[in-house]
C-alpha positions in Angstrom: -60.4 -8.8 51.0 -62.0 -10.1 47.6 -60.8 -6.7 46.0 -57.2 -6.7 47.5 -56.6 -10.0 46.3 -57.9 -8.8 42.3 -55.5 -6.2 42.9 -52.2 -8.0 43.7 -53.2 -10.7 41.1 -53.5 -7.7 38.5 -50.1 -6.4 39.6 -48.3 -10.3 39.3 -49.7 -10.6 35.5 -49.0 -7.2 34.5 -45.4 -8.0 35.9 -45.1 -11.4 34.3 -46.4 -10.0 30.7 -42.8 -7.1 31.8 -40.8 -10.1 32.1 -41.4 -12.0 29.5 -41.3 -9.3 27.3 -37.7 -8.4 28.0 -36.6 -11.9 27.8 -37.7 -11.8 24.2 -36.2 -8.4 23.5 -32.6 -9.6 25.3 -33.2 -12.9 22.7 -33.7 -11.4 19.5 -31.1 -10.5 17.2 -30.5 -6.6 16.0 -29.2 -6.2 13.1 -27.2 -2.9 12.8 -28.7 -0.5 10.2 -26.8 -0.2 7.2 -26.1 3.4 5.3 -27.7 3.9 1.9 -24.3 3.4 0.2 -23.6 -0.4 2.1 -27.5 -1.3 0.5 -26.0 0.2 -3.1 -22.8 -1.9 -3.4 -23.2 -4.4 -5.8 -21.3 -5.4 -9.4 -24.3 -4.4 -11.7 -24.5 -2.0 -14.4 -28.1 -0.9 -13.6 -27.8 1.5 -10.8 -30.7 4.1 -11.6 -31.0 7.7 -10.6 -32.3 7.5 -6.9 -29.4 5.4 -6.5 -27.1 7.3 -7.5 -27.8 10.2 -6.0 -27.8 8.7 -2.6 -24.6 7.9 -3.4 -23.5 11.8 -4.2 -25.2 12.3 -0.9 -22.7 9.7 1.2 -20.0 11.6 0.1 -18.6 9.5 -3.0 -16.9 10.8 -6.2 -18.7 10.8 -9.1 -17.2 7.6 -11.1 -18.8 5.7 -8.2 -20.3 3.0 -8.5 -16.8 1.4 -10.2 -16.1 -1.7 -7.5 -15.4 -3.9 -9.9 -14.4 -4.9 -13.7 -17.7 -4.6 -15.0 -18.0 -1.1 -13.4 -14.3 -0.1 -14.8 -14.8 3.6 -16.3 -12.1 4.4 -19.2 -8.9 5.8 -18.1 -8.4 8.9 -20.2 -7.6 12.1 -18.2 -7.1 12.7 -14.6 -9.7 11.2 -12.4 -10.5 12.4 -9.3 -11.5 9.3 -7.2 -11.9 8.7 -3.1 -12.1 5.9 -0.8 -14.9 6.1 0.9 -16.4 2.5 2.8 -14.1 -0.2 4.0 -13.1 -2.3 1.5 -13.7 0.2 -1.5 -12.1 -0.7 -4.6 -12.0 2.1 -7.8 -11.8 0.1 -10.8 -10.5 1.6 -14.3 -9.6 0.5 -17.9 -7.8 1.5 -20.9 -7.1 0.2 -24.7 -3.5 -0.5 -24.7 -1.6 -0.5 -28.0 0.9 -2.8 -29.2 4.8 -2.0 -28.4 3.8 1.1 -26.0 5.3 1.8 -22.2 2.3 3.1 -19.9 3.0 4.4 -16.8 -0.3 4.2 -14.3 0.3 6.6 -11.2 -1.9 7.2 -8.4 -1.4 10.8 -6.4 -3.0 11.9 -3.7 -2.9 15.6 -2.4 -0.1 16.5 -0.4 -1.1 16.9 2.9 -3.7 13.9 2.3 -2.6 10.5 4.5 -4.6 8.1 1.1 -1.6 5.6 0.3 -3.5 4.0 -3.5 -2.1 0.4 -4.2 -2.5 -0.2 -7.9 -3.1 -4.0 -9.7 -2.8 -4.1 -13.3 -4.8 -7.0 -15.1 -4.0 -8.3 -18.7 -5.8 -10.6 -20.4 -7.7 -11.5 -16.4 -4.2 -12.1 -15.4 -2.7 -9.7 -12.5 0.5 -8.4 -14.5 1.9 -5.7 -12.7 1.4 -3.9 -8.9 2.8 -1.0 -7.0 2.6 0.5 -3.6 4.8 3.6 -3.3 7.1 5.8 -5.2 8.3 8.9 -3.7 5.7 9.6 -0.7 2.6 8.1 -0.8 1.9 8.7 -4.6 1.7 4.9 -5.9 3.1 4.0 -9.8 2.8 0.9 -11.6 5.0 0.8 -15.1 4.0 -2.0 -18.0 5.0 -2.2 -21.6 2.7 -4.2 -23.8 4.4 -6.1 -26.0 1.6 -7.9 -27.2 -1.3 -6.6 -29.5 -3.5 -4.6 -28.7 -5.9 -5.1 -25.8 -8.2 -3.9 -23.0 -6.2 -3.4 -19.7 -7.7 -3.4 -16.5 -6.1 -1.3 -13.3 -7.5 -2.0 -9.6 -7.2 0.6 -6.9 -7.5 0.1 -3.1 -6.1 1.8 -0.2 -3.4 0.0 1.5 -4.3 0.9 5.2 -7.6 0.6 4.5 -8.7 3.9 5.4 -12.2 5.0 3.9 -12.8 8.4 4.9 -14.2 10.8 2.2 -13.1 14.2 3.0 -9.5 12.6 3.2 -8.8 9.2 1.4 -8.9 11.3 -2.3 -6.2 10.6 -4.8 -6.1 11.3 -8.7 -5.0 8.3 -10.8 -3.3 9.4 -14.1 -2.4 7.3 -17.0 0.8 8.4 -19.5 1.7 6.8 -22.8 5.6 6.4 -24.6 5.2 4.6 -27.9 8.4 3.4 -29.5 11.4 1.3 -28.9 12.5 5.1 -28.1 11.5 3.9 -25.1 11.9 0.3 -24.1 12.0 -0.9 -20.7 15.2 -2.5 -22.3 17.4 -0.9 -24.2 18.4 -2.0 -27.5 21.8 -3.8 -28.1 23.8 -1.3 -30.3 24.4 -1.9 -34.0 28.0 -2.3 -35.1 28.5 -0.7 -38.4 31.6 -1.2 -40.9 33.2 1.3 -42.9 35.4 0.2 -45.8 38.9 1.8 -46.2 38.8 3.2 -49.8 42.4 2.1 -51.4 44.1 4.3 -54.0 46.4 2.9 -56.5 49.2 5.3 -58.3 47.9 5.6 -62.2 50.4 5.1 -64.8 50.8 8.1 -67.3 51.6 6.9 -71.0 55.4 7.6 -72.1 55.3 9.4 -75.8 58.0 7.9 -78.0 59.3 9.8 -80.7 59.4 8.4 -84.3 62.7 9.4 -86.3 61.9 11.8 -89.5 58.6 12.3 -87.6 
């Protein structure tokens, strides 16, 4: 009887100690793990290898990290950029020269459904934005007429898609220096032409002198 009772005691703790232990698993918050590239995000220029490669590993172009202005590589050929995490941002810059007409344009491939939005920042100032020209291709035009100063373009993806093998886009940057080619056209410059006037010249009448 003794040895019954141990054992149904034994079973009632062992299930109590169950019990309690789920409650406290149901309680306790889970946080969701984050990828390698989520821990990576941050506007700081000291990013070192390990990092970096984890990044290359996730998928992401090589510019990456470039989230913000700090971050902004220099605009100077084609870059081949991607959207890869919600809420990505691709951040570039360029030295802009006085009285020039720059045309920013952001192209994805053909058959890619990316759609770029491009902010152009002078002087911290948002100056100029776009959001599609002829497909999805996105193009933001801007003469400076000031002197010359860094420039600052923002790219994001309108829909807010972030998936690497299909959110790629190359973002170009084109130059027209001149009033050649001013956004407005210069007002024409009337010219006169004076009318020469010819007068009839008199010719000398030769008298004759008597016993000349």
């Amino acid at each position: 009887m003794r040895v019954r009772w141990f054992i149904m005691l034994g079973v009632i703790t062992m299930s109590f100690f169950a019990l309690t232990a789920t409650l406290a698993s149901a309680n306790t918050i889970h946080t969701p793990a984050q990828s390698p590239s989520d821990l990576l995000r941050r506007c700081e220029n000291n990013y070192d290898d390990e990092e970096l490669a984890a990044m290359q590993e996730n998928g992401e172009d090589g510019y990456e990290p470039d989230d913000c202005p700090l971050l902004a590589h220099v605009l100077t050929g084609p870059m081949l950029l991607n959207f890869c995490q919600g809420g990505d941002e691709d951040w570039v810059r360029f030295k802009a020269k006085s009285d020039t007409v720059y045309q920013i344009r952001a192209e994805p491939p053909w058959n890619y459904p990316t759609e770029p939005h491009l902010d152009l920042y002078a002087d911290e100032v948002l100056t100029a934005q776009n959001d599609h020209y002829f497909n999805n291709n996105a193009e933001v035009w801007w003469w400076n007429t000031g002197s010359e100063r860094w420039v600052y373009v923002r790219a994001t993806e309108l829909g807010g898609r972030h998936d690497c093998g299909n959110s790629a886009y190359t973002l170009t940057l084109h130059a027209f220096q001149g009033s050649s080619f001013a956004p407005v056209p210069a007002t024409p410059t009337l010219t006169f032409t004076p009318t020469p006037i010819f007068t009839d010249t008199l010719t000398p009448t030769v008298t004759p002198t008597p016993g000349g």
